[in-house]
C-alpha angles and dihedrals in degrees: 000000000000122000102252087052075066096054099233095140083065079060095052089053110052075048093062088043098056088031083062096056093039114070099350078064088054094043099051102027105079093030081061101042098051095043096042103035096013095237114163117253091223087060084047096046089052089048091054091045090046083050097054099051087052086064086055089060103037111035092070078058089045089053095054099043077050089059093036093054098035090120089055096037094127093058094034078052098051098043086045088051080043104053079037098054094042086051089050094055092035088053097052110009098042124077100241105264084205136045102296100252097053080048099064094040092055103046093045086050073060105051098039104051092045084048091046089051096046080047103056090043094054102052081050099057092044096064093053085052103055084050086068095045125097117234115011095342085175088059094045103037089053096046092057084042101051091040081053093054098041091052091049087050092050100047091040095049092053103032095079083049095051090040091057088064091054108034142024110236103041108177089051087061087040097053079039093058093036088063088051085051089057099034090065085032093071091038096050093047090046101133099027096100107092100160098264107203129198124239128230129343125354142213141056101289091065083051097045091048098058114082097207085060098051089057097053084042079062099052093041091054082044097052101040105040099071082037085058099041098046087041091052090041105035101094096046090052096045089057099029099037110024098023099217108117079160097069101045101108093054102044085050089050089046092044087056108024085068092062089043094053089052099045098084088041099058083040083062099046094046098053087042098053099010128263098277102061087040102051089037090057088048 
């Protein structure tokens, strides 16, 4: 069976959804939000902060409304595209109903915690998947996954950019064109939902007391923390250090293209020499 009779390219696809609502919101948010409503960036950077220790605190809850509702996943999916897709368009196509600070910090409560949720659901269900897989269904399935993301990333990182040169209001087009990505996001992955359950105890104390997790706890924190902090900064650096606003969606496409073009290749050498060689060389 080939792999789009699997359905893996519905995979890539959700990916590129929830990839586009993860680091290009980061990217574009508080650029928007200082130029359009003349927030500082110090006020937007302790919102963010405030926002991701929220995460900390919800997404162990997420994960178990994810388990609790695992029968009823593909409704739970579509209302959780749906409340993302609303917080998108009210965060940059709606004038803020509140002062613009709490604004942003509203909507994006929004959009995270409907992104951390669809998150959670989807790596879930993933693992159910490669279980159904021949070969190395992890590998495979994870190399049509993170394409899908980084393509998402790229395309959502330079789109506001491209749409600027067309029309006058952007990230109107761009939260427009987010809702039509998840739109054919929750019809391509219709009868995905199988109900993947999770097996055995749950939280983060099972997590924190195993010593092979740590360690992955510690690459993770590794690999995503310069990622966070180039994707938040790079435009203003693009416009306040380089000066060359110009130049901004080339130098974002370049910026993630490069990690799209290297995602099937390290697929490929992890399934050709197994994960650990491969991730410790990188």
């Amino acid at each position: 069976m080939t792999c789009s009779a699997h359905q893996l390219p519905a995979y890539a696809l959700f990916a590129s959804l929830l990839a586009a609502a993860g680091l290009p919101i980061y990217i574009h948010a508080p650029k928007f939000f200082v130029d359009e409503y003349g927030v500082s960036l110090g006020a937007l950077g302790t919102v963010l902060f405030a926002l991701r220790l929220l995460d900390v605190v919800q997404d162990p809850l997420l994960g178990r409304l994810s388990q609790a509702l695992r029968h009823r996943r593909s409704t739970a999916v579509a209302v959780g595209v749906a409340l993302m897709a609303v917080s998108m368009f009210a965060l940059f196509a709606v004038p803020p109903l509140l002062p613009p600070l709490m604004w942003f910090a509203l909507t994006l409560t929004g959009v995270f915690s409907a992104f951390s949720f669809l998150t959670i659901c989807f790596y879930a269900q993933g693992v159910a998947k490669a279980a159904q897989l021949p070969g190395r269904g992890h590998l495979v399935l994870a190399r049509w996954r993170e394409t899908g993301a980084l393509l998402g990333v790229c395309a959502a990182s330079v789109l506001p950019v491209m749409l600027g040169l067309v029309m006058g209001a952007p990230f109107t087009g761009f939260a427009i064109g987010f809702a039509a990505l998840g739109l054919g996001s929750v019809f391509a992955m219709r009868g995905e939902w199988r109900g993947a359950d999770i097996a055995g105890p749950t939280g983060m104390g099972v997590v924190l007391r195993d010593p092979i997790a740590r360690r992955l706890l510690l690459i993770a924190l590794f690999n995503a923390a310069p990622v966070a902090v180039t994707s938040t900064l790079f435009l203003f650096y693009v416009e306040s250090v380089l000066r060359a606003p110009g130049w901004a969606g080339a130098l974002l496409l370049l910026f993630f293209l490069s990690a799209a073009v290297a995602a099937p290749l390290w697929g490929k050498l992890a399934e050709r020499f197994s994960p650990k060689p491969v991730l410790l060389s990188a």
